[in-house]
N, C-alpha and C positions, 0 to 999 in steps of 0.2 A: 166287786171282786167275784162276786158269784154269775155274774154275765158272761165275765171274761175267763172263767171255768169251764163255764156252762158253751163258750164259741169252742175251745178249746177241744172241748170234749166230743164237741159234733165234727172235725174237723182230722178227729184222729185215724177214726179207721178209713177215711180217704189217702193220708197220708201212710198207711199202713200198706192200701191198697195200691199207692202209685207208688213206693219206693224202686226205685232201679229202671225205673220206664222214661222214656224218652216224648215230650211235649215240643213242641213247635211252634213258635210265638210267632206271628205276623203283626210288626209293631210299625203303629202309623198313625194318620189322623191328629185328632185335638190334644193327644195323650203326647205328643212329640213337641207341644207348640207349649204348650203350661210348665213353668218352673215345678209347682208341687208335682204336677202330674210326672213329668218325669223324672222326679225322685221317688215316687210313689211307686210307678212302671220297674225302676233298676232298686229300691227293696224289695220289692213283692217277686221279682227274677232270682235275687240271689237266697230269698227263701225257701225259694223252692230247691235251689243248688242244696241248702244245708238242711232239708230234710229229705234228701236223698233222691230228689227228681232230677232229671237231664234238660233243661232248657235250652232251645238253641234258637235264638230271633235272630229275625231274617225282618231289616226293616224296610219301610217306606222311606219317601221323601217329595213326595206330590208338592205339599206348599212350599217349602223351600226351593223347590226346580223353578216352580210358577211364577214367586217371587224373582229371582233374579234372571230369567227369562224376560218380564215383562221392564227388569230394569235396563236390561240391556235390548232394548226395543226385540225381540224375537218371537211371535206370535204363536201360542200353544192350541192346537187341535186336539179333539178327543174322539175316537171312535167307538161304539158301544163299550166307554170307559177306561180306554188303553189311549195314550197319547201318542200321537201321530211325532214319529223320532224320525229326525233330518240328522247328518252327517254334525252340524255346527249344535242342534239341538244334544244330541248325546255326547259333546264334549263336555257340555254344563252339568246333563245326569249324571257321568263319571265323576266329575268332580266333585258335586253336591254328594254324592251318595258313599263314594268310596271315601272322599277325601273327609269333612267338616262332619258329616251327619254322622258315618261310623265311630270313628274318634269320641263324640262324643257321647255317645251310649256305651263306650268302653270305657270312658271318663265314670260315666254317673256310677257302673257300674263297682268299677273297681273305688270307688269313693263310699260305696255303699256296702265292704267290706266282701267285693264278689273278687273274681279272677276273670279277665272276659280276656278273649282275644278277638279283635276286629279282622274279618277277608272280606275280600268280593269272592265273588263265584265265579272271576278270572284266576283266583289263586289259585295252583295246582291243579287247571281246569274243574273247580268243584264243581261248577254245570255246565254243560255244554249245550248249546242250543242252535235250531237253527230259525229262518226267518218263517214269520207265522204266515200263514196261505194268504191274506188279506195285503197286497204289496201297498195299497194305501198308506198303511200303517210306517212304514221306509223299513229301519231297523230295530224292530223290535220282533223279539226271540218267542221262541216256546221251547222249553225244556227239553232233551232229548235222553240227558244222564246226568246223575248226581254223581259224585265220588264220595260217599258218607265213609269211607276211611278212614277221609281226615276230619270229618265232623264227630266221628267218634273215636278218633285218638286222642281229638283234645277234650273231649268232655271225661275219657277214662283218667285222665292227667287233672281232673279238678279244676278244669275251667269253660267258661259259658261262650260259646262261640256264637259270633254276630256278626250277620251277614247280610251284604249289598248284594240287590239282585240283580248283578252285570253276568254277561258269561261268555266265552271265548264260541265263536260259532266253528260249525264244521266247514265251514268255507274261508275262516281265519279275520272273519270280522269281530265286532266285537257288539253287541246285542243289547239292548234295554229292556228286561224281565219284567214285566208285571210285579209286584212283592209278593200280592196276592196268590199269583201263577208260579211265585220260584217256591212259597212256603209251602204251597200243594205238593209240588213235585221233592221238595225235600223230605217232607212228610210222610207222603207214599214211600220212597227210595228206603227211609227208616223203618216205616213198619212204624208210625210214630203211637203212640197212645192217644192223644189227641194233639189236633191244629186248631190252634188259639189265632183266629184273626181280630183283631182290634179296629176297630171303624167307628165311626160318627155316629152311630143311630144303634139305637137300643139293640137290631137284630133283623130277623125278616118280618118283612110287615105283610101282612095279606091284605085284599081288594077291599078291605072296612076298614083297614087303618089299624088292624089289632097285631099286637105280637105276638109272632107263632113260636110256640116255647120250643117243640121239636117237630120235626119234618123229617120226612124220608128221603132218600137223594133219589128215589122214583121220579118223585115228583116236579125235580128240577128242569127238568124241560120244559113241562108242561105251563109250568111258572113263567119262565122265560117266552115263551108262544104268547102265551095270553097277555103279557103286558104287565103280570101281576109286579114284576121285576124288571128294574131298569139300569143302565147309568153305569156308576160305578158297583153295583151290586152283581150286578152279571159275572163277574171277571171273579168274586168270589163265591157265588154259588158255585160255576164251572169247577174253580177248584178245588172246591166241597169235594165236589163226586169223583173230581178225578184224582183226590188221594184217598179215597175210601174206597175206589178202585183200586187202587195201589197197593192197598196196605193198611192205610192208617184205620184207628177202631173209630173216630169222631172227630167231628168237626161243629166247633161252638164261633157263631160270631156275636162281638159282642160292644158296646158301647165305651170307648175308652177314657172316656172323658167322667166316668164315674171314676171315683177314686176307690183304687184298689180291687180295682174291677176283674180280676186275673184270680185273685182270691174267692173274691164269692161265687164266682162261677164253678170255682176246681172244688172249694172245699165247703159249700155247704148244697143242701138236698135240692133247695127251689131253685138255684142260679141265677141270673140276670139276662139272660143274652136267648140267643136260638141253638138248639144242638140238632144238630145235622147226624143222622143213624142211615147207616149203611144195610146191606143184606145179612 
């Protein structure tokens, strides 16, 4: 009893400190593939709803795509960690992300006594984007505008908005967002309090294999130059800096595959993950 006082108690004046502020979940990874995990992932979201923080996930769907890509013989390219989108390729993104994967994170949640509403980022144009400079890549976007209107009409309304990152292009195509690149850009758009991205690995690892607890977004380039950062990591440092350019006060990545991983990081002092600090 006195542990569970004693969590309690450490966890109050963060939650005292983030009432009324707006976080930004980037949800993906191992945390999307584990039954507990994603019940763990939709309590620990609608927690935060009922102690007065603003959640709004904005998720992935990498394995799922990959999975019925590879069953339907269609071969998956990756460019410094953005997948190479063909016309027949982003019929399957849309459906996997808009259709099956949203649904069900709106399932866990409202099972887990939340209120969610599931969009793409084709709804009411919530982001528009256009094609990113790299034409290798086919169809896939980079953010140009969010419409947080309606991201935050429905969280003033009490409920947790979940979002696929498709978006209507200014050319009237139709785009494959990055999760990692649309939560940046949502984030920033908000002025978020922080962007929670969820990933595989403990955080950022430096050239000894240690985890760096915080880092500056200075440093992000340099990171990137040197090799220190690779792969799929790239695509979320980028949009570290480019919503703390924006806007947003921080950006934490973090290992999703711990349980309850979303909590220790927000409400106790040591964290688990990397916190990325702006100027």
């Amino acid at each position: 009893m006195k542990e569970k006082i004693s969590v309690l108690l450490e966890a109050l004046p963060y939650i005292v400190n983030f009432y009324g502020k707006t976080f930004v979940i980037k949800y993906g990874g191992s945390a999307m593939e584990e039954e507990d995990l994603r019940q763990d992932f939709a309590r620990d979201v609608v927690l935060l709803k009922h102690v007065g923080i603003n959640p709004v996930v904005v998720h992935g769907g990498g394995k799922k795509i990959g999975r019925l890509l590879k069953e339907l013989k269609i071969e998956s390219h990756f460019i410094d960690g953005l997948r190479v989108t063909d016309e027949k390729t982003l019929q399957i993104v849309e459906m996997v992300l808009s259709g099956s994967i949203n649904k069900e994170i709106v399932k866990y949640i409202n099972e887990m006594g939340g209120k969610a509403i599931g969009l793409s980022g084709k709804d009411g144009r919530l982001l528009v984007a256009k094609r990113v400079a790299n034409e290798k890549l086919g169809l896939v976007g980079e953010v140009v505008s969010v419409n947080t209107e309606i991201i935050e009409s429905i969280s003033r309304m009490g409920y947790i908005p979940v979002i696929a990152p498709l978006a209507d292009g200014q050319d009237g195509k139709t785009y494959n967002i990055n999760a990692d690149t649309a939560a940046g850009a949502i984030a920033g758009a908000l002025k978020a309090e922080k962007l929670i991205l969820l990933t595989d690995v403990d955080g950022v690892i430096d050239a000894h294999g240690n985890l760096l607890s915080v880092i500056d977004a200075r440093e992000i380039e340099k990171m990137i130059e040197e090799g220190v950062v690779k792969g799929g990591m790239i695509p979320k440092l980028s949009c570290a800096k480019e919503a703390l350019t924006k806007g947003a006060k921080k950006v934490h990545i973090i290992n999703g595959s711990v349980r309850h991983a979303l909590l220790l990081e927000i409400f106790t002092d040591s964290g688990i993950g990397t916190q990325i600090e702006g100027d």
